[in-house]
Structures are given as C-alpha cells and as structure tokens.
N, CA, C and O atoms as CSV, one atom per row, in Angstrom:
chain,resi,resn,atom,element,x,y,z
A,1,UNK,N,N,112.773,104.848,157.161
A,1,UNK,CA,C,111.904,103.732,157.420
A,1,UNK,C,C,110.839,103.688,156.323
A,1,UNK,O,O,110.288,104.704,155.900
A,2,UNK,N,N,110.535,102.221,155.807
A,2,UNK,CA,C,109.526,102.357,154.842
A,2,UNK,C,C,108.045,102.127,155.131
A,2,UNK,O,O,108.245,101.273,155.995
A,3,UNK,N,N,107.358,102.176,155.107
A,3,UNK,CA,C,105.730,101.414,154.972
A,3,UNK,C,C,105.245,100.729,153.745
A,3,UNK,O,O,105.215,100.968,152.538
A,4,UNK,N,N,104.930,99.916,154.434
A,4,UNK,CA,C,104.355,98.591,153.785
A,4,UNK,C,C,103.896,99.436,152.274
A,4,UNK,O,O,104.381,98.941,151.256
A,5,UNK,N,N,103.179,100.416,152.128
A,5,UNK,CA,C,102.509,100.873,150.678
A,5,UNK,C,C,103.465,101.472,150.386
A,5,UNK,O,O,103.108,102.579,149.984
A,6,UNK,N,N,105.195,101.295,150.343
A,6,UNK,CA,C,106.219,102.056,149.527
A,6,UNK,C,C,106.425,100.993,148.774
A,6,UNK,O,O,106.739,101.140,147.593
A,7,UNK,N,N,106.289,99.816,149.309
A,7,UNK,CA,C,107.075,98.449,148.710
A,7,UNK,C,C,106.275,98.184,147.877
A,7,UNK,O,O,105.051,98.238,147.994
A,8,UNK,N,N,107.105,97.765,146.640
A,8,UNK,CA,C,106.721,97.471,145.398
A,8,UNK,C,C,105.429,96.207,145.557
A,8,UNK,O,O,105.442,95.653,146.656
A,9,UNK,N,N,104.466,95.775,144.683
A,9,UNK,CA,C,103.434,94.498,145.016
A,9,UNK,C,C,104.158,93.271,144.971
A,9,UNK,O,O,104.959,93.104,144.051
A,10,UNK,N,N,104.013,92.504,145.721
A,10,UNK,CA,C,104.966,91.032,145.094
A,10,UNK,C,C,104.012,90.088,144.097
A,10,UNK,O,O,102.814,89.838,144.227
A,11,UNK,N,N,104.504,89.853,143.546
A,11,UNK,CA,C,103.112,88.821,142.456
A,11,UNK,C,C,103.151,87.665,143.252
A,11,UNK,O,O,104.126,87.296,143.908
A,12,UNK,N,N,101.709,86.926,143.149
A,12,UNK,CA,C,101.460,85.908,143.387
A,12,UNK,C,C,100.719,85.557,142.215
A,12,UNK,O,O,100.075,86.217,141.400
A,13,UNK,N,N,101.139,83.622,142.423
A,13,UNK,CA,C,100.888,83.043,141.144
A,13,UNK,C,C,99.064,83.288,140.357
A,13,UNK,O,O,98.809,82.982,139.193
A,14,UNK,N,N,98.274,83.749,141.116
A,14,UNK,CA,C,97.162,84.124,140.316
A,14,UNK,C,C,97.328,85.525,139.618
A,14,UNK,O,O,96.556,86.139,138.881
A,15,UNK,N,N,98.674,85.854,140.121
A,15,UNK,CA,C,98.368,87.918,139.487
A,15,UNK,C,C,98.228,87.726,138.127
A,15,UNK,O,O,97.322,88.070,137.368
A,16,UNK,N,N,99.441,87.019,137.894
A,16,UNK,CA,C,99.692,86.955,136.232
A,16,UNK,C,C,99.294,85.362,135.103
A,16,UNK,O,O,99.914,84.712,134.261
A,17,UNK,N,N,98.125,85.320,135.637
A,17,UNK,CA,C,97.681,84.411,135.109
A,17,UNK,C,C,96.631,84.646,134.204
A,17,UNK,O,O,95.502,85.008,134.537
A,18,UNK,N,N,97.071,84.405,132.888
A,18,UNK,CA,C,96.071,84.969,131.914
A,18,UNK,C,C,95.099,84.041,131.081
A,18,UNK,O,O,94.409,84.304,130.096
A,19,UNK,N,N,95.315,82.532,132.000
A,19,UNK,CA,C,94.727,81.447,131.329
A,19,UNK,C,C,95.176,80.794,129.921
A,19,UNK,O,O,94.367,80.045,129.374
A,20,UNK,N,N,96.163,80.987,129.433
A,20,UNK,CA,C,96.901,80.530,128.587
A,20,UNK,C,C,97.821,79.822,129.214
A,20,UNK,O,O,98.483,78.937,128.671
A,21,UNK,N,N,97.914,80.155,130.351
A,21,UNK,CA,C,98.919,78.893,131.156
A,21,UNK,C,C,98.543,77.288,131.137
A,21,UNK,O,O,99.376,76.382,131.152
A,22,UNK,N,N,97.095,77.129,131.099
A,22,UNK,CA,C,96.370,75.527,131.775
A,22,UNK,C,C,95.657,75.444,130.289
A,22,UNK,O,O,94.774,74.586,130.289
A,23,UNK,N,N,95.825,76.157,128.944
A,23,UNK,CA,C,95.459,75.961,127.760
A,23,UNK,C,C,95.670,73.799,127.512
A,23,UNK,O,O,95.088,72.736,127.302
A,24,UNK,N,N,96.389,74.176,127.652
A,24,UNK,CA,C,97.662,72.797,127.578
A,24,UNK,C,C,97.509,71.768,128.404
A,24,UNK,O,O,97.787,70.599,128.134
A,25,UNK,N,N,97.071,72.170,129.406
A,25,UNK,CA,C,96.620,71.594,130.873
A,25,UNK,C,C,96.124,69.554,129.882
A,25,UNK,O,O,95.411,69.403,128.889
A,26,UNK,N,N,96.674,68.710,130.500
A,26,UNK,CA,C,95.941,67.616,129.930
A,26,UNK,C,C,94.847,67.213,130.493
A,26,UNK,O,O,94.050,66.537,129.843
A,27,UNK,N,N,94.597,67.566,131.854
A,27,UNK,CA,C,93.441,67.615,132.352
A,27,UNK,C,C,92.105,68.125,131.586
A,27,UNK,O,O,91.062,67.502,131.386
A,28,UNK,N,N,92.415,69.307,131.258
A,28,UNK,CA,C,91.397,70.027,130.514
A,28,UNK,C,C,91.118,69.204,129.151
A,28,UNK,O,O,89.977,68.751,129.054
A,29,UNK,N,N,92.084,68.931,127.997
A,29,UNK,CA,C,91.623,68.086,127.361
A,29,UNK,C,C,91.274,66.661,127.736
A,29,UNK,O,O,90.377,66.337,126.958
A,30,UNK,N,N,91.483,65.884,128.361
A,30,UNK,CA,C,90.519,65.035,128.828
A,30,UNK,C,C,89.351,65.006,128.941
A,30,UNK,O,O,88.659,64.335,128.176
A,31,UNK,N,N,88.702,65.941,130.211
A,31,UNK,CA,C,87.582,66.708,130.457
A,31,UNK,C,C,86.834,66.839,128.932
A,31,UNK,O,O,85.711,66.344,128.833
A,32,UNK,N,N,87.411,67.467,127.799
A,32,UNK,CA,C,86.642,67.993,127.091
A,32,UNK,C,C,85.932,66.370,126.124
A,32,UNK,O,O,84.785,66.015,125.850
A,33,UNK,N,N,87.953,65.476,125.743
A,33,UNK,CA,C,87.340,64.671,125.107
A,33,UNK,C,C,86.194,63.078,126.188
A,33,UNK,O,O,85.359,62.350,125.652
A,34,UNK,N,N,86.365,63.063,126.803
A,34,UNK,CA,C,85.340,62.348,127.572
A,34,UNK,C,C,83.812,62.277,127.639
A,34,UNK,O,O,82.907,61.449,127.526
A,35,UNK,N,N,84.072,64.076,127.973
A,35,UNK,CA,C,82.862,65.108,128.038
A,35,UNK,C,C,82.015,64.513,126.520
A,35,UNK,O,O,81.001,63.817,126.573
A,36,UNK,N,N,82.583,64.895,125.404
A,36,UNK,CA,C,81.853,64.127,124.067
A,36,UNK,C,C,81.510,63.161,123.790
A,36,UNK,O,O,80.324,62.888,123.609
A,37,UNK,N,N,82.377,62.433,123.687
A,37,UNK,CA,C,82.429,60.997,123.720
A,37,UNK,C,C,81.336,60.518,124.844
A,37,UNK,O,O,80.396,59.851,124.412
A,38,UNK,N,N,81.372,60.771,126.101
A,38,UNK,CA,C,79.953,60.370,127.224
A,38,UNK,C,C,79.067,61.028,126.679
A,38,UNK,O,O,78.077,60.352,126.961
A,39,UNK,N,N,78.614,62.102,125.935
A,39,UNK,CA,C,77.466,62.296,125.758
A,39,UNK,C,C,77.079,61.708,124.783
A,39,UNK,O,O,76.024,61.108,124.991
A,40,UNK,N,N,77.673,61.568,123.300
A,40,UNK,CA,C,77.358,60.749,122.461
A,40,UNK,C,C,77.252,59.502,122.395
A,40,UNK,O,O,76.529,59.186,121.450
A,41,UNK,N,N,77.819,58.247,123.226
A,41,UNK,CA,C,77.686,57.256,124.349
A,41,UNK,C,C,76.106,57.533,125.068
A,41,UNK,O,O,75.162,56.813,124.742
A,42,UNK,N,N,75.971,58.461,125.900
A,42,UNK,CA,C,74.939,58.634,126.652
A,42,UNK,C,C,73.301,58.678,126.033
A,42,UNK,O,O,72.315,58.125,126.520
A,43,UNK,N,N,73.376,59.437,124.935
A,43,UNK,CA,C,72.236,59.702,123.794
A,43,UNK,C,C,72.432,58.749,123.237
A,43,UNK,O,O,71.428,58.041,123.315
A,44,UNK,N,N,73.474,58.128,122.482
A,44,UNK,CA,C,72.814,56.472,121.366
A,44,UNK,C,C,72.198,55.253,122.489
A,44,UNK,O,O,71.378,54.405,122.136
A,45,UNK,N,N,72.825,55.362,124.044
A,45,UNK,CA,C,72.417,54.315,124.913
A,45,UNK,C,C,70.647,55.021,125.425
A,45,UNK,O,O,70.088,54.477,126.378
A,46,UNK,N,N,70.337,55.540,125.106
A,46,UNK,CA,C,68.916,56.547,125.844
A,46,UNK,C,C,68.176,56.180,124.847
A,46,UNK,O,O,67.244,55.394,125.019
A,47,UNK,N,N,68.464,56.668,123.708
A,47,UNK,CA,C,67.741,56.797,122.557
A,47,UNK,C,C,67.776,55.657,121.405
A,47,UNK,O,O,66.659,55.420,120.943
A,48,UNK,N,N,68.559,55.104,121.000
A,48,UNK,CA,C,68.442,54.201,120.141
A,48,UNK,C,C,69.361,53.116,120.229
A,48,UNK,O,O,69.995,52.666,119.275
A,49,UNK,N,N,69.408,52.754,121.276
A,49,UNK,CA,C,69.645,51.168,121.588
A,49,UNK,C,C,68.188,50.423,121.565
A,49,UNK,O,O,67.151,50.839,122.082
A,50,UNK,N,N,68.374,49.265,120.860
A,50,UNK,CA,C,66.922,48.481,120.938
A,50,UNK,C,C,67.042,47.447,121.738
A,50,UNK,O,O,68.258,47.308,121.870
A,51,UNK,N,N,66.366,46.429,122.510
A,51,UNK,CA,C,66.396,45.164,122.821
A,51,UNK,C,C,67.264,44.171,122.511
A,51,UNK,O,O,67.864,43.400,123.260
A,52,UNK,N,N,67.272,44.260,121.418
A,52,UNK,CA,C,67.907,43.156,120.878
A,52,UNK,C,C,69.690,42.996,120.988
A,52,UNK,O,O,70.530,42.097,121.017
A,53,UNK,N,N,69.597,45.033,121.040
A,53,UNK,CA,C,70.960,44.982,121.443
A,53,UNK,C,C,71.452,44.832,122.825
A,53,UNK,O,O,72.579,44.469,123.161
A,54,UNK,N,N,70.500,45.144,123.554
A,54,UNK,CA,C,70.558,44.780,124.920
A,54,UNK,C,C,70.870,43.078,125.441
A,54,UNK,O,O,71.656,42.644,126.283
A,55,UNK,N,N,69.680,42.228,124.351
A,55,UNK,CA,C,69.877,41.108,124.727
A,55,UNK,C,C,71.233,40.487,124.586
A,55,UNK,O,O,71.674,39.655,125.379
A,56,UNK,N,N,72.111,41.103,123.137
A,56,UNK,CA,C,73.280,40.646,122.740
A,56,UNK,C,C,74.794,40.843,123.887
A,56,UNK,O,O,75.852,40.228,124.010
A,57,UNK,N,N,74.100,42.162,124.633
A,57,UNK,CA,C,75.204,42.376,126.097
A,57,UNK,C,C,74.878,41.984,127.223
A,57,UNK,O,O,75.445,42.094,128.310
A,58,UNK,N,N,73.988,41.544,126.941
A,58,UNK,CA,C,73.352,40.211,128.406
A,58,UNK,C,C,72.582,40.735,129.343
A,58,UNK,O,O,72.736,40.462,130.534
A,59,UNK,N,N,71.418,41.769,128.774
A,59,UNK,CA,C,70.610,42.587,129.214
A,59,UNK,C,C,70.703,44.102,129.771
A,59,UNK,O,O,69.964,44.821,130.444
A,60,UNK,N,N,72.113,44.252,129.093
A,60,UNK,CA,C,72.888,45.707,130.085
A,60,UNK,C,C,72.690,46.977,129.025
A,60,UNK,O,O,72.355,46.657,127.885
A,61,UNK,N,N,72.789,47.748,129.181
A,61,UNK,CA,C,72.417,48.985,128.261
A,61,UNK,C,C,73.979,49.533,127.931
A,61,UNK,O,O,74.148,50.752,127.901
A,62,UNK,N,N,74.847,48.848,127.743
A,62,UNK,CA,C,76.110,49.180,127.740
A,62,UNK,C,C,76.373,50.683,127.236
A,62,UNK,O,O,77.412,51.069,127.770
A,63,UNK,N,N,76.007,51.344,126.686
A,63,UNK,CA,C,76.425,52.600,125.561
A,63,UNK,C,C,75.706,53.646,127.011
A,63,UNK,O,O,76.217,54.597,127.604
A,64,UNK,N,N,74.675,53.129,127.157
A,64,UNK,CA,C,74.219,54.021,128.278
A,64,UNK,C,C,75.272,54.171,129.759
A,64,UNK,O,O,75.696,55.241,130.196
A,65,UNK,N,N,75.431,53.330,130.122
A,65,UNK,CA,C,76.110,53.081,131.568
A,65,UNK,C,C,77.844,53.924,130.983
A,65,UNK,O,O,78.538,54.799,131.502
A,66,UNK,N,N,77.973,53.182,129.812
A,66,UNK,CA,C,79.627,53.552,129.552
A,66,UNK,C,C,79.617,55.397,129.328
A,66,UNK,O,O,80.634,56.033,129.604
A,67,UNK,N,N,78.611,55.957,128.913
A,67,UNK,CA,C,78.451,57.336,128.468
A,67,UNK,C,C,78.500,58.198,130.149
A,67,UNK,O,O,79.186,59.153,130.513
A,68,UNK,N,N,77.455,57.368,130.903
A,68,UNK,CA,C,77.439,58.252,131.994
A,68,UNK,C,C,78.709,58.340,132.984
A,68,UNK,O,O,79.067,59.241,133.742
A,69,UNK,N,N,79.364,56.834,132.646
A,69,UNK,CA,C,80.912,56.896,133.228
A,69,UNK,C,C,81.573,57.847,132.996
A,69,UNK,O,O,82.017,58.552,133.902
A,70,UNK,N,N,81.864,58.168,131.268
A,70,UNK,CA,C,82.723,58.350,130.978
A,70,UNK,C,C,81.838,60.595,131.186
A,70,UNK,O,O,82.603,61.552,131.062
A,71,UNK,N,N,80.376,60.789,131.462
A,71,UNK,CA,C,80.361,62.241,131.674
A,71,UNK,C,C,80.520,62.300,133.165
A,71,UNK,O,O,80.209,63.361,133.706
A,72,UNK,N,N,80.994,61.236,133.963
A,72,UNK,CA,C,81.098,61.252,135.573
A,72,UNK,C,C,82.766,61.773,135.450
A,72,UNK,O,O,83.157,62.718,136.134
A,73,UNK,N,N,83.679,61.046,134.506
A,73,UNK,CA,C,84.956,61.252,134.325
A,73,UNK,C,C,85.485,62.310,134.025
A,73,UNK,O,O,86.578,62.641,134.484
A,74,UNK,N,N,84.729,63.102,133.115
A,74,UNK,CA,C,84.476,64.107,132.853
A,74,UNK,C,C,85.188,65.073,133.667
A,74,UNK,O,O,86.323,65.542,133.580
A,75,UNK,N,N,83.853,65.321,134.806
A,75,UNK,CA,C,83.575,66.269,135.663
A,75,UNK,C,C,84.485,65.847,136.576
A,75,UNK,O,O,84.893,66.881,137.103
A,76,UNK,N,N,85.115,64.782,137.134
A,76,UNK,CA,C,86.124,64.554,137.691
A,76,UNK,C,C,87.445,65.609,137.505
A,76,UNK,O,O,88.039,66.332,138.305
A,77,UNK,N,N,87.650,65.268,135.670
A,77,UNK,CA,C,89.183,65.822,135.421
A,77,UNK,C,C,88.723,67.462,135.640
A,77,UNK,O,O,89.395,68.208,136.352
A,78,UNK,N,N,87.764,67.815,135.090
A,78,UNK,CA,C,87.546,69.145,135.052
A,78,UNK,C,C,87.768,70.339,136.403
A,78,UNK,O,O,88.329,71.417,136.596
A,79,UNK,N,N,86.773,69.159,137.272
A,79,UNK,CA,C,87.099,69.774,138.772
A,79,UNK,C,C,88.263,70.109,138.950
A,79,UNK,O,O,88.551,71.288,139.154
A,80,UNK,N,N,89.629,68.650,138.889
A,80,UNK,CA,C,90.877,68.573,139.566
A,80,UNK,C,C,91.409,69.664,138.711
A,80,UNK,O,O,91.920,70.614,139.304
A,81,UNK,N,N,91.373,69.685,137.355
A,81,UNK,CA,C,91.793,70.985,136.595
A,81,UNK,C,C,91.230,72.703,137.074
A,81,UNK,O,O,91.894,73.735,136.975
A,82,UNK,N,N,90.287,72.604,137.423
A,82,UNK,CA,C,90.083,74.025,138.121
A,82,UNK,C,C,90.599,74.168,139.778
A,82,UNK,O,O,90.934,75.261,140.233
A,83,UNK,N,N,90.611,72.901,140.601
A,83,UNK,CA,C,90.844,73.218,141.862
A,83,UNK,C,C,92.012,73.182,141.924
A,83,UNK,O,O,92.371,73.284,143.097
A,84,UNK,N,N,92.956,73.068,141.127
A,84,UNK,CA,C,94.393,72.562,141.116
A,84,UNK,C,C,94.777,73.406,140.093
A,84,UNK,O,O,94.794,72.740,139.058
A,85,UNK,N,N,94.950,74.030,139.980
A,85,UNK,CA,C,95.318,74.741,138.422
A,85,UNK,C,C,97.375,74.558,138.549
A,85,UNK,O,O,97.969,74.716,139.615
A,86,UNK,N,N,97.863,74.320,137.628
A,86,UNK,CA,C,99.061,74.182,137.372
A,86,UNK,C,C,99.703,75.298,137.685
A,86,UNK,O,O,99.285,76.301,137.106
A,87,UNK,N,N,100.712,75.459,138.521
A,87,UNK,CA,C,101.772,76.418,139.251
A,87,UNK,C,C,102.989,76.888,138.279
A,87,UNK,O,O,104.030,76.346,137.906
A,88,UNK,N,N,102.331,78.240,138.027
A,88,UNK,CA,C,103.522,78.796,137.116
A,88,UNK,C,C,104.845,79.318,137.874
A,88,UNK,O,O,104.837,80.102,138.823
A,89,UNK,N,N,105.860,78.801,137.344
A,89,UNK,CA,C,107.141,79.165,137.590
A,89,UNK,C,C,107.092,80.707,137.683
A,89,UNK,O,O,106.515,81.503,136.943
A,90,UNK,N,N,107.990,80.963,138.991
A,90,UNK,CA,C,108.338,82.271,139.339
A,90,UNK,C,C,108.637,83.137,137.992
A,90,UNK,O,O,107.773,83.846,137.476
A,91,UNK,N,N,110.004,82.995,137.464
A,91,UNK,CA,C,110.337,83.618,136.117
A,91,UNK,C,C,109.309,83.680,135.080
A,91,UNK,O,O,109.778,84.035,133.998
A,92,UNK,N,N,107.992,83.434,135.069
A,92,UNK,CA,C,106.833,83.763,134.065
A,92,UNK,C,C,105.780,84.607,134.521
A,92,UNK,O,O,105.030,85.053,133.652
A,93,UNK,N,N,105.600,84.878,135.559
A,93,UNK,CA,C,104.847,85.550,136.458
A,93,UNK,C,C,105.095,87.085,136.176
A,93,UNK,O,O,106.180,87.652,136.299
A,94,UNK,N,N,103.807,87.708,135.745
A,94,UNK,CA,C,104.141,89.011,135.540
A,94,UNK,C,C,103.173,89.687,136.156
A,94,UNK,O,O,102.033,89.265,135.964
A,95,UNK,N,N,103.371,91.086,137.188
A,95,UNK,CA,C,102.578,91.758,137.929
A,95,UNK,C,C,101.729,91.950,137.268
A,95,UNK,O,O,101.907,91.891,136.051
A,96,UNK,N,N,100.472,92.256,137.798
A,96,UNK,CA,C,98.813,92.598,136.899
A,96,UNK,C,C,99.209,94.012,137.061
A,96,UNK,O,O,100.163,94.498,137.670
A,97,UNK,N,N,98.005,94.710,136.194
A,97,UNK,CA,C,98.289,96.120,136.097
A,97,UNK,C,C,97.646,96.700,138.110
A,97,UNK,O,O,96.784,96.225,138.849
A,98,UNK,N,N,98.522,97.755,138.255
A,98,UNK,CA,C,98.166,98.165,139.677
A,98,UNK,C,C,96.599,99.064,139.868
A,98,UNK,O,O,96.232,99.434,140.983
C-alpha cells in the first residue's frame, strides 16, 4: 500500500511556469503599447494643448480624454493578462525543483 508522500508530485500549470510562457502574451503587448501612447496622449492633452486647439475640436481637450482612454485600456488588458494567464499545454510543463 502506498501513501500519498510516496507518489511522485503531479505538476500543475503554475509549477512550471517560468514566465516566458505569456512573454508573447498579446495582451501584454497591448497593455504596454497603449500604456505609452495614453501617457504621451495624456501629458501633450494636460500640458500643452492651447485654446485654440481646443476651439478647433469644438471645445473638447481631445489628446487629453483620448490618453486617459487609451491608460484606462491599458489597465484593462493588463489585468485580463495577469488574471487569466495563458494555459500551458500539459507536454511543456515541467516539475519545479522539490
């Protein structure tokens, strides 16, 4: 008869996850390019938009509003990329050290 601590560990998909798995992840690049792009969006709409350019978009701060979208979008993909992390196939899965 065996006990449970004879049997070998079974991996589960976090054992052997060394983060080179979700490198690739398109989520994550999204996240990152958004992430830039809204902030640099976010700072030219804060900082040096003038009036005039305002008046020309029909009083809207466009660069501003579109920056904070696009760092709201951001944090969107980023989340779903960490709470979701991509499921490595059985055959890649390698036990962590014991």
């Amino acid at each position: 008869m065996t006990s449970p601590g004879d049997l070998p560990p079974t991996p589960t998909p976090a054992a052997g996850r060394t983060g080179k798995a979700n490198l690739l992840d398109l989520r994550w690049i999204l996240a990152l390019l958004f992430g830039f792009y809204g902030t640099v969006l976010t700072i030219l709409g804060a900082a040096f938009t003038s009036a005039a350019d305002r008046q020309l978009a029909g009083g809207v701060n466009v660069n501003l509003w579109a920056g904070i979208g696009m760092l709201l979008l951001a944090a969107a993909f980023a989340a779903w990329a960490q709470w979701r992390p991509v499921p490595l196939p059985e055959s890649t899965i390698r036990p962590g050290p014991s």
